[in-house]
BADO-690228 format. One record per residue (C-alpha): residue number from 1; y, x, z. Coordinates in pm, whole numbers, always signed. Example, Ala and Ser with C-alpha at 12.3 -4.5 7.8 and 13.67 -1.06 7.14 Angstrom:
SITE   k      y      x      z
SITE   1   -450  +1230   +780
SITE   2   -106  +1367   +714
//
This chain:
SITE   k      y      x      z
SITE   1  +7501 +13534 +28243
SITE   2  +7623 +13819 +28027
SITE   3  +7523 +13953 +27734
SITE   4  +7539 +14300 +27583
SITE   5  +7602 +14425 +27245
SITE   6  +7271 +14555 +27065
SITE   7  +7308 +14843 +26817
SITE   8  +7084 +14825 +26544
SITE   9  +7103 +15147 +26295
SITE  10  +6979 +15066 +25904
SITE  11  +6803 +15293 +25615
SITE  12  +7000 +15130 +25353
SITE  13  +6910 +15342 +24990
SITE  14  +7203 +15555 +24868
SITE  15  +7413 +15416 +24537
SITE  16  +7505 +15801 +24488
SITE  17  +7251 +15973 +24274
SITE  18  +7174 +16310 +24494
SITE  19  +7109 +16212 +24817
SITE  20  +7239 +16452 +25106
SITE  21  +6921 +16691 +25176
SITE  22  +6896 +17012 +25391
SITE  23  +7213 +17231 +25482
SITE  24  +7585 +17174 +25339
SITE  25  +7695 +17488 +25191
SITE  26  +8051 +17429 +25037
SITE  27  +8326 +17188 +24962
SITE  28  +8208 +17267 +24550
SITE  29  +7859 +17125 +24749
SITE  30  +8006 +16784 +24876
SITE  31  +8252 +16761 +24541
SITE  32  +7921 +16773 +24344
SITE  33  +7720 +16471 +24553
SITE  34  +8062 +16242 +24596
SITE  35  +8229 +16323 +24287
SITE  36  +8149 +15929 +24182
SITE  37  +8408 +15833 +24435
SITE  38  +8674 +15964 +24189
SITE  39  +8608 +15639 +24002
SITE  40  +8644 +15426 +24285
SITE  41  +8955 +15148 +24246
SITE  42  +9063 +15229 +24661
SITE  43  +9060 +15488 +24861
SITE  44  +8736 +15517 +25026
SITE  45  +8704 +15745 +25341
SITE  46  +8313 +15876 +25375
SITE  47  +8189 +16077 +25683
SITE  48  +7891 +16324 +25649
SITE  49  +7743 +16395 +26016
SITE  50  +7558 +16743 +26054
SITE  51  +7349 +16861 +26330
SITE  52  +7432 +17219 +26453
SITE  53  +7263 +17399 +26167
SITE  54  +7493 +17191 +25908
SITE  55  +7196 +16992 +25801
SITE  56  +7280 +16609 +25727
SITE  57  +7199 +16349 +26000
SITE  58  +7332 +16090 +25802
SITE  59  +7680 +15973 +25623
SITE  60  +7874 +15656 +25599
SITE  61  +8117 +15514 +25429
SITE  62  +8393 +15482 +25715
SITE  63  +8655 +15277 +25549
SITE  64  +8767 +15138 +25211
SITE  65  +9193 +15083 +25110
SITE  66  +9405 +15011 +24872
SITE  67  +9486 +15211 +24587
SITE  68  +9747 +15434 +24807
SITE  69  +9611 +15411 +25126
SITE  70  +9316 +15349 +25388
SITE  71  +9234 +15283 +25768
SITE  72  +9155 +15596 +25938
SITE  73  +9045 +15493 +26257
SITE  74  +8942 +15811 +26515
SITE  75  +8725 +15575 +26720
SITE  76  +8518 +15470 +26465
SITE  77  +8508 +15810 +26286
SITE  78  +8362 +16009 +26604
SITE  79  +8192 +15686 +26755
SITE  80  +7991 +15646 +26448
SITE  81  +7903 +16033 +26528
SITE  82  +7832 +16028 +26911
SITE  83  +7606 +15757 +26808
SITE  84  +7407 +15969 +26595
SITE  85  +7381 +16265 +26808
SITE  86  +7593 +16458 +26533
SITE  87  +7729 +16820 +26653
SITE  88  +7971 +16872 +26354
SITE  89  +8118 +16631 +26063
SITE  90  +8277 +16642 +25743
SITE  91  +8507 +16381 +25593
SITE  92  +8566 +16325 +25231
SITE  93  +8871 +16089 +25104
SITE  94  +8914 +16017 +24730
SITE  95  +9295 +15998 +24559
SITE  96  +9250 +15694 +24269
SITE  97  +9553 +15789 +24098
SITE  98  +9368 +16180 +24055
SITE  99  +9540 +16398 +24205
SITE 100  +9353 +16593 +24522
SITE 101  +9647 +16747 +24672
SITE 102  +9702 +16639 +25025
SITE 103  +9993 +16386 +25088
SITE 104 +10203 +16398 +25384
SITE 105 +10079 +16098 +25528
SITE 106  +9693 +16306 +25455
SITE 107  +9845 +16634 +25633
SITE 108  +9937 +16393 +25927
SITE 109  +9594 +16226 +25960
SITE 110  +9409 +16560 +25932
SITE 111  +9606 +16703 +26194
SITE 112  +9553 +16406 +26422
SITE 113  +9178 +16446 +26319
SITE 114  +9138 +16806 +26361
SITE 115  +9328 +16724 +26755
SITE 116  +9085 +16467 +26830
SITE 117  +8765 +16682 +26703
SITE 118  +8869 +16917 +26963
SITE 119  +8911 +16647 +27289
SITE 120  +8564 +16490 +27137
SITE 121  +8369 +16822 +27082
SITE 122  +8225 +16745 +26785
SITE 123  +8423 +16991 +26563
SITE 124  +8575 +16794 +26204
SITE 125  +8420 +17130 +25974
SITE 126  +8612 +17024 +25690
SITE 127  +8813 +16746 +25533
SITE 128  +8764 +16713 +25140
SITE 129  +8993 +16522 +24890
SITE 130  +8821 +16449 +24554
SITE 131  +9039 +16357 +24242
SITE 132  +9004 +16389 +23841
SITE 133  +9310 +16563 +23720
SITE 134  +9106 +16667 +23368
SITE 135  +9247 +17037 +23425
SITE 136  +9018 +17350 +23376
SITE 137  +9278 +17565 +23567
SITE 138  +9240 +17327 +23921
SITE 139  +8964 +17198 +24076
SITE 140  +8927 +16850 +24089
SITE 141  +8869 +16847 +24473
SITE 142  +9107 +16999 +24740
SITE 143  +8862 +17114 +25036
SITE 144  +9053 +17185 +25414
SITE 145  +8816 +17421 +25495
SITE 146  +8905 +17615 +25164
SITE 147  +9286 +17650 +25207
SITE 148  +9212 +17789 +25571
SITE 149  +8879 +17996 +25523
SITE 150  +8780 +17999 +25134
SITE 151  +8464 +18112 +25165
SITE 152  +8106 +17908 +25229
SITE 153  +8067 +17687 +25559
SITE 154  +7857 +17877 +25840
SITE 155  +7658 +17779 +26131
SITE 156  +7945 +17945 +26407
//
């Protein structure tokens, strides 16, 4: 006898106060729903899964650290993804100790990420670090997407 694994997908209700509705505009967009992350004691790695008009399928919290580091696992990441049907994702990463900038060992992972969106086909739209540096002069996010395009996501 065998036996097979049975997937079994869950409407759990959201602990983040605005739930994900209708299309994903910016990186300012995400900062603004998972800005609550910033207060989270690990790093916590959360994908957001968009059909091809950038509105939300679902999102998921992919993987939770230490205070300097977390899992990144491709396999899970795009799996989760394929499962859904998703066309495009977004991935959002907090920093505990505040500071959004990318670390080398982020700059490594996105690349990797960005690599494996391409052999996969479902295309990684952005990559979004949120932080709380308490500085009007920088954000309080650093957004992929930004650094490359700067300007608001579109359906292309």
């Amino acid at each position: 006898m065998q036996y097979i694994k049975k997937l079994q997908v869950k409407l759990v209700k959201s602990k983040y106060k605005n739930v994900l509705k209708g299309q994903i505009k910016n990186p300012q967009h995400l900062y603004d729903i998972f800005k609550d992350i910033k207060d989270n004691a690990q790093e916590t790695l959360i994908g957001v899964y968009l059909d091809d008009k950038l509105q939300t399928i679902a999102y998921n919290i992919l993987s939770m650290g230490t205070q300097s580091t977390t899992i990144v696992e491709p396999r899970e990441i795009f799996g989760y993804g394929f499962v859904i049907m998703a066309k495009k994702m977004i991935l959002i990463h907090n920093h505990p100790k505040g500071d959004p900038s990318p670390s080398e060992e982020d700059k490594e992972v996105i690349r990797e990420l960005l690599k494996s969106s391409k052999i996969m086909k479902m295309p990684m739209l952005d990559f979004v670090i949120v932080g709380d540096i308490n500085s009007r002069k920088k954000k309080n996010y650093w957004s992929l997407f930004e650094n490359i395009k700067g300007e608001e996501y579109s359906v292309d």
